[in-house]
N, C-alpha and C positions, 0 to 999 in steps of 0.2 A: 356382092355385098361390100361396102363401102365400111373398109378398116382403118380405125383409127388407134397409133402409138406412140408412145413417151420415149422421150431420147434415153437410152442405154444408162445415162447416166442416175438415172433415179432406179435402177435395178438395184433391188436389195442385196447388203454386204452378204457376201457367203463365210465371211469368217465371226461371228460373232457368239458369246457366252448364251449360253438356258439363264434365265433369271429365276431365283430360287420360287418354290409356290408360298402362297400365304397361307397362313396358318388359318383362313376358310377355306383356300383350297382347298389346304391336307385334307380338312371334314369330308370335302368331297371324292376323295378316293376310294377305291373298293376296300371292304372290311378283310380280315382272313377266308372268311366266311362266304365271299361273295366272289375273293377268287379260289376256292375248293368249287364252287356252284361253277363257276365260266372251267374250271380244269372237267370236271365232271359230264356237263353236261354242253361245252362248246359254244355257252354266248354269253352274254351279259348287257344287262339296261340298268345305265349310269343313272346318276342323278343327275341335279340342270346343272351343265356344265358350262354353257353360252346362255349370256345374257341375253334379255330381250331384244336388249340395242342391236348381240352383236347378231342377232338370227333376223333381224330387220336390214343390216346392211350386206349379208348375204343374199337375200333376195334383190334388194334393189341394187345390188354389184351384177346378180346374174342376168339382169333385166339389162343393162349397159352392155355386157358382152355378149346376149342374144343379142342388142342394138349394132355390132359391130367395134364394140370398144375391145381395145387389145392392150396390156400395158407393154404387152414383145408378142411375137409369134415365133414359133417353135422353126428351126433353123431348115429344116426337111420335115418331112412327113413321112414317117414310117410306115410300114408295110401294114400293119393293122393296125392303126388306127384309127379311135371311134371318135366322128368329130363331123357330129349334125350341122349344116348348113339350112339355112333358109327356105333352101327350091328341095330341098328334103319333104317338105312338107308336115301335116299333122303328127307325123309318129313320134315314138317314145326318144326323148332329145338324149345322146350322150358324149358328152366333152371331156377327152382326154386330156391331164396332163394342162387342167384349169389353175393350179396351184404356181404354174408358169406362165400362165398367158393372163393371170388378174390378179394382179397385188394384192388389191383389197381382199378380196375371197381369203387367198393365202395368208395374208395377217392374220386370220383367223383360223386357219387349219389347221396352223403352225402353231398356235396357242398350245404355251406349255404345261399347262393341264391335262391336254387328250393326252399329247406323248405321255405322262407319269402317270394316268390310269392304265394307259396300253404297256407302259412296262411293266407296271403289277400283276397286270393279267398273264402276260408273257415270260416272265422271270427271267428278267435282263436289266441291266444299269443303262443300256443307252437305245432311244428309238431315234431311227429316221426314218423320214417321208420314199414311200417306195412309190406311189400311184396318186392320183386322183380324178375322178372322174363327176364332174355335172350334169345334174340328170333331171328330166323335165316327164313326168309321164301323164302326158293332155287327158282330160275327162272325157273321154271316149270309150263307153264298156267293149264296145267290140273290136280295138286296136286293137290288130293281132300282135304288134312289135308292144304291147304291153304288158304284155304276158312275158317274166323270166323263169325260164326253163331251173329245175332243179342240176344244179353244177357246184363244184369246191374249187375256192380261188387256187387254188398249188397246181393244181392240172395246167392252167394257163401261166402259171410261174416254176414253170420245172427246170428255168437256169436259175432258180434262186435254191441255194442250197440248206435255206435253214427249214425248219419245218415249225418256227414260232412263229411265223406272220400274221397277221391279222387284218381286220378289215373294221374301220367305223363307218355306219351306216348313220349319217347325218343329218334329217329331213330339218324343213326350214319353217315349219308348225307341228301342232299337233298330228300324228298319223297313226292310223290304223286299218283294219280290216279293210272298209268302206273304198280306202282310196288305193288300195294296192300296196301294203306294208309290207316288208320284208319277214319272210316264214323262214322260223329253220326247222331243219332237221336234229330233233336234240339225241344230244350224246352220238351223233355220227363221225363225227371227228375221231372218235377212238376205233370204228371199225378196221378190218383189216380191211384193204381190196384187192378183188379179182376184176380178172378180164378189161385190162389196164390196154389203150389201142393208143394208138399215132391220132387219131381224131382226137383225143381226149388233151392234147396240148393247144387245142384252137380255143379259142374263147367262145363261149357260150352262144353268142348272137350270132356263131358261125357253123352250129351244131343243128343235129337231129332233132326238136324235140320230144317227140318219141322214142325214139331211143335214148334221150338222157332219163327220160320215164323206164325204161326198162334200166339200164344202169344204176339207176338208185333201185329199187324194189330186188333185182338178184344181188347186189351189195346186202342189202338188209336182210334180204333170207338167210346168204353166205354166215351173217355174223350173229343170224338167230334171232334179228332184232327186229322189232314193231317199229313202221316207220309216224314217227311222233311228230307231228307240225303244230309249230309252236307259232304263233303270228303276233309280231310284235306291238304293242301300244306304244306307241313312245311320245310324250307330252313334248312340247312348244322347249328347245333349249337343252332337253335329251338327247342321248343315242345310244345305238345298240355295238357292241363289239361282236365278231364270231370268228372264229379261230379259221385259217389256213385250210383244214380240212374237212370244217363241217358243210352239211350239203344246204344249200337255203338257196331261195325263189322268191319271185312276187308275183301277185294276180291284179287284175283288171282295174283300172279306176272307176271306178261307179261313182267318184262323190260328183259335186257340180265347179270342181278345181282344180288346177293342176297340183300333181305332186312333185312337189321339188325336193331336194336332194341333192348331196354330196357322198360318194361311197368313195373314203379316206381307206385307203391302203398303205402298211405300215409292216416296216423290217425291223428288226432287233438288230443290233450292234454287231453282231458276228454273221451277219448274212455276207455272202458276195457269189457273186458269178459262177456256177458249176456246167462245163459240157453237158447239156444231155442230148443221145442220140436217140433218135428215132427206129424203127427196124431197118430201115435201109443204109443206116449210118450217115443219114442226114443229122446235120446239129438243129436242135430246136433254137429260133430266135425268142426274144422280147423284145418291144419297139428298143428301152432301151439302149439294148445295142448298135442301136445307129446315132444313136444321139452324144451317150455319157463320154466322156474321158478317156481312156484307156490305162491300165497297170501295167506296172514297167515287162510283166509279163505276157502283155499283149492282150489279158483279159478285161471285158468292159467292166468298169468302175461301180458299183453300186453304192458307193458311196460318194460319187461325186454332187459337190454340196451345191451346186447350179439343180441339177435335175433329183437329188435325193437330201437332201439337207437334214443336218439333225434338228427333233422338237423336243428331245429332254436328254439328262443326261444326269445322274447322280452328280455329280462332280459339277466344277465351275470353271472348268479348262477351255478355252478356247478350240474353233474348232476350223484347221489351217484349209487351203485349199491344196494343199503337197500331196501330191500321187501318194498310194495307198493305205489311204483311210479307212479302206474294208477292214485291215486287219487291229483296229482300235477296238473294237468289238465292245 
């Protein structure tokens, strides 16, 4: 595939101020009320939060970088990373770590609207950008790679030590049932869990799916609870949040479209880097860790504003590139 880049120079400042929201913004943030609903039951569906314009240059930014446009490429390629090619063929497309590799995409990701609903949800002063992945799911009912397995984003983020993380689920039209929407599991965020394994830090597309099917159902028994699937509508300029630890999936695309998509993954201010070991006293990685900065204590950066950058911030402070940002919280 023939890649095409812009000189380094036009890479976006990593030090610069949130600009304050407008006062239609504010309208559009969650009420008290709607974050009791996302604390209670583990999701929530905003209002329009992107314009028409801007869910129309998302698609035709992610049309240019299927074309092979790159505004940079990622320096290495990490050990899991998900990053559909071409000779991949029909399956369900997912592009790691797009919020780096497409300016245009990221100008809007980074809209600081999403970060000040994602802090209200999450009850924090400051979000930054943890993940982002581009996601293509071709009108094909019988793709088997269309099908995503019931899984909780924190299993595959078990070096991140906060447990307010969250996730926007960003489609680039209207979507629902029909084309393979994103289902949660409501109020499972709050369960306890059992029968926690060294598989359970792989990401999803690298799992069982039947046994993530047994994993959610003895979780839900464990906690008493009726497993509740909730399938989201979410209109053209929409999107759904769902917290760190709820369990959610998607099914088949039946319509006659693809479904496109961005699943925006997002840290709170006091997140960073935690050891976790595996039973054999293996450390679990995240691509991350090949990539980010390092703290003066040799642990990788979660905060470095290249690969994690903030998109809100109560405050109007500037935000430096100086080693340990983690701890700005």
């Amino acid at each position: 595939m023939s890649i095409s880049t812009v000189p380094s120079s036009t890479v976006p400042s990593s030090t610069a101020s949130v600009p304050p929201l407008t006062e239609a913004e504010r309208e559009l943030l969650p009420t008290d009320d709607e974050v009791a609903h996302y604390e209670e039951h583990g999701w929530y569906l905003t209002k329009k939060l992107l314009t028409d314009e801007e869910i129309d240059e998302l698609v035709d930014a992610s049309e240019r970088f299927y074309a092979g446009a790159r505004s940079r490429t990622l320096p290495l390629r990490p050990p899991r990373l998900a990053y559909w090619e071409p000779g991949d063929g029909a399956v369900q497309r997912h592009n790691d770590y797009i919020h780096v590799e497409s300016d245009p995409i990221a100008r809007i990701l980074r809209k600081p609207l999403i970060g000040a609903v994602a802090a209200r949800l999450a009850a924090t002063q400051r979000i930054r950008l943890f993940q982002s992945t581009l996601i293509h799911k071709p009108p094909v009912a019988d793709e088997p790679s269309n099908i995503v397995p019931w899984h909780f984003d924190k299993h595959y983020w078990a070096t991140c030590a906060s447990e307010r993380m969250l996730t926007a689920f960003i489609p680039f039209h209207d979507c629902g049932p029909r084309m393979g929407t994103i289902t949660m599991i409501d109020g499972s965020h709050l369960w306890k869990e059992i029968g926690r394994e060294d598989s359970m830090t792989k990401h999803f597309a690298d799992r069982d799916k039947s046994d993530l099917e047994r994993v959610l159902a003895e979780n839900a028994a464990y906690n008493n609870a009726q497993v509740r699937k909730v399938q989201m509508e979410i209109p053209k300029g929409h999107m759904s949040f769902h917290h760190c630890r709820t369990y959610h999936g998607s099914g088949p695309n039946r319509s006659d479209r693809p479904r496109r998509a961005v699943s925006l993954h997002l840290q709170d201010g006091d997140n960073e880097y935690r050891r976790f070991e595996l039973s054999d006293g293996a450390a679990v990685t995240y691509n991350h860790d090949a990539l980010v900065r390092r703290l003066p204590d040799g642990r990788p950066d979660y905060a470095d504003p290249e690969y994690c950058p903030v998109i809100w911030s109560d405050g109007t402070q500037n935000f430096t590139t100086e080693l340990g940002g983690a701890a700005l919280g």
